[in-house]
C-alpha positions as CSV (number, residue, x, y, z in Angstrom):
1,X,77.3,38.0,52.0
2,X,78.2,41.6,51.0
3,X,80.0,43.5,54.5
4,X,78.6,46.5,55.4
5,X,81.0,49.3,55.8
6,X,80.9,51.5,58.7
7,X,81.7,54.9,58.7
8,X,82.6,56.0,62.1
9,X,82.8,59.9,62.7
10,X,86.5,61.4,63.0
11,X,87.4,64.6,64.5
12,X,85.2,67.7,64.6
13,X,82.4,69.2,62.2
14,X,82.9,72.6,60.8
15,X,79.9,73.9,62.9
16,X,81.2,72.2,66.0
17,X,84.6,74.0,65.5
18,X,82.7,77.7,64.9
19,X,81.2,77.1,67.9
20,X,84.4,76.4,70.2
21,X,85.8,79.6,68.6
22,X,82.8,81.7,69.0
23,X,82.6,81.0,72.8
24,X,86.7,81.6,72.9
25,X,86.0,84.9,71.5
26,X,83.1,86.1,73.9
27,X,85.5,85.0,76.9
28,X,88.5,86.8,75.5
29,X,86.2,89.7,75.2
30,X,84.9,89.5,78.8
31,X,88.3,88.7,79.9
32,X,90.8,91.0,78.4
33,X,89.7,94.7,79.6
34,X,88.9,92.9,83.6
35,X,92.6,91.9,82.7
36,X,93.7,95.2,81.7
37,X,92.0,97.4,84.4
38,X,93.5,94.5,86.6
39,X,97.4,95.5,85.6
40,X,96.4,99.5,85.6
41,X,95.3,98.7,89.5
42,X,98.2,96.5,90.4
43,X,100.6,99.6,88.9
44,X,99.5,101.9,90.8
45,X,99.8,100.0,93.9
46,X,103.6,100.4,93.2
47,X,102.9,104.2,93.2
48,X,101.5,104.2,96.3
49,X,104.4,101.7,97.7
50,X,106.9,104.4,96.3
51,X,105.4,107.2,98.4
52,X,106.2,105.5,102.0
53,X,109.5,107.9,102.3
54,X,108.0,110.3,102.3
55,X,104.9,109.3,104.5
56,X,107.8,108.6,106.9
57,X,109.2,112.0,106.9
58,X,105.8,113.7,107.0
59,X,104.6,111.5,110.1
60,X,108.0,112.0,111.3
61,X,107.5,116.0,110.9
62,X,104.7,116.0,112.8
63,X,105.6,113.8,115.7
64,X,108.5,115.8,116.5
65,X,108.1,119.7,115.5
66,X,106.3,122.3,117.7
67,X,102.6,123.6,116.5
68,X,102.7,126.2,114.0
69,X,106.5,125.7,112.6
70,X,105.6,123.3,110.1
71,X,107.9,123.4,106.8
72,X,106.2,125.0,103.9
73,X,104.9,123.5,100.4
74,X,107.7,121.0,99.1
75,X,109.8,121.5,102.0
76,X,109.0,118.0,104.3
77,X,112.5,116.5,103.3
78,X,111.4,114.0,101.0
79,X,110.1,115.3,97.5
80,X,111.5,114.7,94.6
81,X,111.1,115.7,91.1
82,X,112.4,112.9,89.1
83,X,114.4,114.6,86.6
84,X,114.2,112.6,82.9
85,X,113.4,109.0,83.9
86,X,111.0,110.2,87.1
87,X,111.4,108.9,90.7
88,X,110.6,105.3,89.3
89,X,109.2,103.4,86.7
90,X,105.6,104.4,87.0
91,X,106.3,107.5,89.7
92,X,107.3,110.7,87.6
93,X,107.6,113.3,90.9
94,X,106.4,113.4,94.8
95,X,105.4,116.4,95.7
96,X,104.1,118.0,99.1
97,X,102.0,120.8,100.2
98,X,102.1,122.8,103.1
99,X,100.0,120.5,105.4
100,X,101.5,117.4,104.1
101,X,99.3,115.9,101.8
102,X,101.9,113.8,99.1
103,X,101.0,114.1,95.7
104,X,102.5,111.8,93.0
105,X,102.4,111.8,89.4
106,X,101.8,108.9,87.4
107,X,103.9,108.0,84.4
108,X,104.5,104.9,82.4
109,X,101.3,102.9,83.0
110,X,98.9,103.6,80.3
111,X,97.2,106.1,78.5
112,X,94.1,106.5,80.6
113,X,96.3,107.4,83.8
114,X,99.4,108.4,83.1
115,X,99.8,112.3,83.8
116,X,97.8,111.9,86.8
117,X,98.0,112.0,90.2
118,X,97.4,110.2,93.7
119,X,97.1,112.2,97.2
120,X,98.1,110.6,100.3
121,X,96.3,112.8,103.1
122,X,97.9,112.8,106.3
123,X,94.6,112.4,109.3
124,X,95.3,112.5,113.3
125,X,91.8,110.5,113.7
126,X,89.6,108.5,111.6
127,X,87.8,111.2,109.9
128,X,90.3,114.7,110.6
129,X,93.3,115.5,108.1
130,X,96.3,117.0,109.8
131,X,97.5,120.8,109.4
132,X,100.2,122.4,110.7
133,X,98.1,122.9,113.9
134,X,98.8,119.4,114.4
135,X,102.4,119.4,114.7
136,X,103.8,117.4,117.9
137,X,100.6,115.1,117.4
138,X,101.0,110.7,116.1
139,X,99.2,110.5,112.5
140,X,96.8,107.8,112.3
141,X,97.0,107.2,109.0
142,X,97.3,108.4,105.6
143,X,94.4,108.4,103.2
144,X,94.6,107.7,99.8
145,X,92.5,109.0,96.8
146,X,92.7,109.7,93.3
147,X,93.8,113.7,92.1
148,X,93.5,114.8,88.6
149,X,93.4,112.5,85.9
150,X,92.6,108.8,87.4
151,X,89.2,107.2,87.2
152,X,88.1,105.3,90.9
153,X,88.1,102.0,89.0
154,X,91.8,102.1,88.7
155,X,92.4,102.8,92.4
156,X,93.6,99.8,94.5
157,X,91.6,98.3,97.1
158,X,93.8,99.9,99.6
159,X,92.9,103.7,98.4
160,X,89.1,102.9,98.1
161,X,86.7,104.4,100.9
């Protein structure tokens, strides 16, 4: 009696293998710019984070100066223009105007934000920014929001409205 020889399937077929890559490839391609607009976000985060000296000073102004003496553009006690490397990493000046409002520059991130800017509005209620007619009055918070140069989608959760 002859034996019959069995052939028994080993590994992977070519079109089995083209598959696997192909559904690798649309994930990466799903994945990588949710990833990237993900590290972008989380950056900026650390700009906002290196603004809270000088939302200290500027709540600090208010809360203890009389109405109407408030200090003029760039004169709250806690800008700073960075010099070569900027302020930090991915913050390359703080600026302030004359009601407060904190401006920083972005630098270092990527392309699609860097040069731009984030404003951190001082308000005395939910809805009213401060000015210098404010002075002697508790701010209730600082509002964040993109300036010149960065898209909404970039903006942490924390600056969204």
């Amino acid at each position: 009696m002859k034996k019959q020889v069995q052939n028994i399937q080993k590994g992977f077929t070519l079109i089995e293998l083209m598959i696997v890559v192909a559904i690798i490839g649309i994930l990466a391609a799903v994945a990588l710019p949710a990833y990237q607009t993900y590290v972008i976000k989380s950056k900026l985060s650390e700009v906002i984070m290196a603004t809270s000296q000088c939302r200290t000073a500027v709540s600090e102004v208010y809360q203890t100066s009389d109405a109407g003496s408030g200090p003029g553009s760039n004169a709250w006690g806690c800008e700073d223009s960075g010099g070569n490397g900027g302020v930090t990493k991915y913050v390359a000046s703080i600026q302030t105007n004359g009601n407060g409002v904190i401006t920083a520059v972005v630098q270092g991130i990527d392309d699609e934000v860097d040069s731009g800017t984030i404003l951190l509005t001082p308000y005395y209620t939910d809805s009213a920014p401060m000015t210098t007619s404010n002075l002697g009055k508790q701010v209730f918070k600082f509002k964040c929001a993109p300036g010149s140069g960065i898209d909404n989608k970039y903006l942490p959760g924390s600056c969204k409205s």
